[in-house]
C-alpha positions in Angstrom: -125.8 106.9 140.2 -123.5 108.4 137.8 -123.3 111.2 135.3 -121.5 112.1 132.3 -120.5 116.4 131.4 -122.5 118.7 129.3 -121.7 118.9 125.6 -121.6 122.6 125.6 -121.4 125.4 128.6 -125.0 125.8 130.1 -126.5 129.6 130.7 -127.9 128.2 134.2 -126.8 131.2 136.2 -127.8 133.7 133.9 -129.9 136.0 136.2 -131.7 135.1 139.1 -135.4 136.2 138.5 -135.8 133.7 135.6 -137.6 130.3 135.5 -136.0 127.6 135.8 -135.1 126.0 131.9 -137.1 123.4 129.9 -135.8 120.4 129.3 -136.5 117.3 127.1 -136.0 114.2 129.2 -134.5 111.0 126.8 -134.1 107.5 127.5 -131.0 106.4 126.0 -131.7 102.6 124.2 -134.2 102.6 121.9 -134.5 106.3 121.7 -131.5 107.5 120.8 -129.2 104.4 119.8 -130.6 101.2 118.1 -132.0 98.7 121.0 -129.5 95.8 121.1 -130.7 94.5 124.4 -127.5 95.5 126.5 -124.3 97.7 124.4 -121.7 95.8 125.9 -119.3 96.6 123.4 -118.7 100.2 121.4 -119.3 98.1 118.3 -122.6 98.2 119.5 -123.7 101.7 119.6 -125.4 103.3 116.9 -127.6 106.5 117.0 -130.9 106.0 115.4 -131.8 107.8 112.2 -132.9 111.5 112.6 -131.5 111.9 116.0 -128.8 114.1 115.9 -131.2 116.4 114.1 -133.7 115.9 116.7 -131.5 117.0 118.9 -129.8 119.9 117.0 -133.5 121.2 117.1 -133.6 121.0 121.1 -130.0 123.3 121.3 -131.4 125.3 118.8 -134.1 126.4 120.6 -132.4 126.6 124.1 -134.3 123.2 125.6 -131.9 121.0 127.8 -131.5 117.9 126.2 -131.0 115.3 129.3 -130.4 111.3 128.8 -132.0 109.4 132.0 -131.3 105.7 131.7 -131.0 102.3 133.6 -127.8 100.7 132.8 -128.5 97.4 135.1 -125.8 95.4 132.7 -123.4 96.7 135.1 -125.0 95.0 138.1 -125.7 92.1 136.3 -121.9 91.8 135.2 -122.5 92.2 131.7 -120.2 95.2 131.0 -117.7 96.8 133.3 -119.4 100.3 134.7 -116.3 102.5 132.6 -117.9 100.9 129.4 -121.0 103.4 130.1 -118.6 106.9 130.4 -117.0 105.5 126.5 -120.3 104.6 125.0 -121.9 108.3 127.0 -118.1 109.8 125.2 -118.9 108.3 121.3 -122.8 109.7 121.6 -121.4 112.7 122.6 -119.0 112.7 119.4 -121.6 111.3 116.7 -124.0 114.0 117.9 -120.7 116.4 118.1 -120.5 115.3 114.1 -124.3 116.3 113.4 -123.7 119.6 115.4 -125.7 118.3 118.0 -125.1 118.2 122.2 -126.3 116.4 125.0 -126.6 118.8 128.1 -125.9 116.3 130.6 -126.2 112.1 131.0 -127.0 110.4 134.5 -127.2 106.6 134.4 -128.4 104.5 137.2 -126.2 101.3 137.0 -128.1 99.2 139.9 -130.5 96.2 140.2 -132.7 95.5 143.1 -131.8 91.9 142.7 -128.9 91.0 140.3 -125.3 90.5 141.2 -123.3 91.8 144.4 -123.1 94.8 146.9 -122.8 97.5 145.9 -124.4 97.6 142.2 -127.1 95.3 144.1 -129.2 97.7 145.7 -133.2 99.3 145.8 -131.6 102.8 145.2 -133.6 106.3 144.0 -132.0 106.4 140.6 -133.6 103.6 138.8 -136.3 104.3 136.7 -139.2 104.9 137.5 -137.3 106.3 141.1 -136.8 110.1 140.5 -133.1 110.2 141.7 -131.8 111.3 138.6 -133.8 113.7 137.5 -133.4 115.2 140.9 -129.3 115.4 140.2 -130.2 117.0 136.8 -132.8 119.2 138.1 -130.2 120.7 140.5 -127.3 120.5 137.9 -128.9 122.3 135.1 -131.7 124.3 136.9 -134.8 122.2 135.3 -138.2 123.2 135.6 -140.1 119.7 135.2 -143.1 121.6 135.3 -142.3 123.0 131.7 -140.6 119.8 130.7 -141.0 116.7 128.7 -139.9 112.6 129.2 -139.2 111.0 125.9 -138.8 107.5 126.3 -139.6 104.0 124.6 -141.5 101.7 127.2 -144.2 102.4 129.2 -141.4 103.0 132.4 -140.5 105.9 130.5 -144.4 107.2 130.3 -145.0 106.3 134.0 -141.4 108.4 134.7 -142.3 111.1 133.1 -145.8 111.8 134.9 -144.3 110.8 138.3 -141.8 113.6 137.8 -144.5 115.8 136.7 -143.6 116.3 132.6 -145.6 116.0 129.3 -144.7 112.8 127.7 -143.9 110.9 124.3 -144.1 107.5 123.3 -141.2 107.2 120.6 -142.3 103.8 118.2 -138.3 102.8 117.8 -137.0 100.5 119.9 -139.4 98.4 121.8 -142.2 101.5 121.6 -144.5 99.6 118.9 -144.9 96.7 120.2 -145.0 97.9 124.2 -147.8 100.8 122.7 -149.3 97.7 120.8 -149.9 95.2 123.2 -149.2 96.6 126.5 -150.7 100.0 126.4 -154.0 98.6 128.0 -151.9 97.7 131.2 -150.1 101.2 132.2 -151.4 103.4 134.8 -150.5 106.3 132.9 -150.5 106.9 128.8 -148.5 109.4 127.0 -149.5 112.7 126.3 -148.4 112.3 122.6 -147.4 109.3 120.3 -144.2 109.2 117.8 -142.7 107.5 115.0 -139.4 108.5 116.3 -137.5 111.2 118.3 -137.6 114.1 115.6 -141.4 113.7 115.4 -141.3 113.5 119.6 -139.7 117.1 119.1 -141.8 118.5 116.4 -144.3 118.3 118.6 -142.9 119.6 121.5 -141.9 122.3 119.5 -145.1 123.1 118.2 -146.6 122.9 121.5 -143.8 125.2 123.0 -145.0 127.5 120.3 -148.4 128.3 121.6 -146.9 130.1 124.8 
């Protein structure tokens, strides 16, 4: 279980009568950067189209913006685990560029099965386990209640109703095909359905807007 520092200094211990903050929860490949299959290299990276402005929107209107993602190419001995905290380090500095921020990262760099103690592991972090939400929950003082899971596979959708958010299919990465053809197989669906993440968070904001 790992995580990466806030882009910007959170108001989480501003008063102490408040509700906890909303947040938007984010899987990292294929919703943010371009789905390679594993970014085992920093040539690799690169932040979908709209993204930073997607996120911009979230700072704007004072929603956490959290990244929640399996990195198993570490157990599986793809990429060495310090590769993650550079690639977390450039997203940080692309969105920087857009004037954009993630609040926090945690990455779960584990597989039940693949390679050797102690990345080999059933641990609480993996996806769909709620480990890391419970770090960022305590972290940033998250109401998941009040929250949303954006995500590109149906994980992402079953995530975000274990942990007890509204959630967003996002159709970039390997969304269109997994809503496509695989849709008919979750035990969950998503609350809402997006060409990508600024349309995930026009609607979140237009649903934030009827409170």
């Amino acid at each position: 279980m790992g995580r990466e520092g806030s882009g910007a200094i959170g108001d989480e211990n501003e008063g102490t009568l408040r509700m906890g903050h909303r947040a938007v929860f984010l899987d990292r490949d294929g919703t943010i950067n371009e789905e390679v299959g594993y970014v085992n290299h920093l040539d690799r990276l690169k932040l979908l189209p709209r993204v930073g402005e997607a996120i911009r929107l979230l700072n704007q209107h004072q929603i956490k913006a959290v990244v929640i993602t399996n990195q198993s190419g570490v157990a599986k001995g793809y990429f060495p685990e310090s590769l993650i905290h550079q690639v977390h380090q450039k997203i940080q500095d692309l969105l920087k560029a857009e004037g954009a921020y993630l609040d926090g990262i945690y990455y779960c760099p584990h597989h039940p099965e693949a390679g050797s103690p102690p990345y080999r592991q059933r641990c609480r972090c993996r996806k769909p386990a709620p480990g890391l939400v419970e770090e960022a929950v305590r972290d940033l003082n998250i109401d998941c209640s009040i929250s949303y899971m954006v995500g590109d596979r149906g994980v992402d959708i079953e995530f975000g109703h274990l942990i007890g958010t509204k959630t967003i299919l996002v159709f970039t990465g390997y969304g269109k095909g997994e809503w496509e053809f695989f849709r008919d197989q979750w035990k969950v669906k998503p609350d809402y359905v997006a060409e990508d993440l600024l349309g995930a968070v026009y609607w979140i904001l237009l649903q934030e807007s009827k409170y």
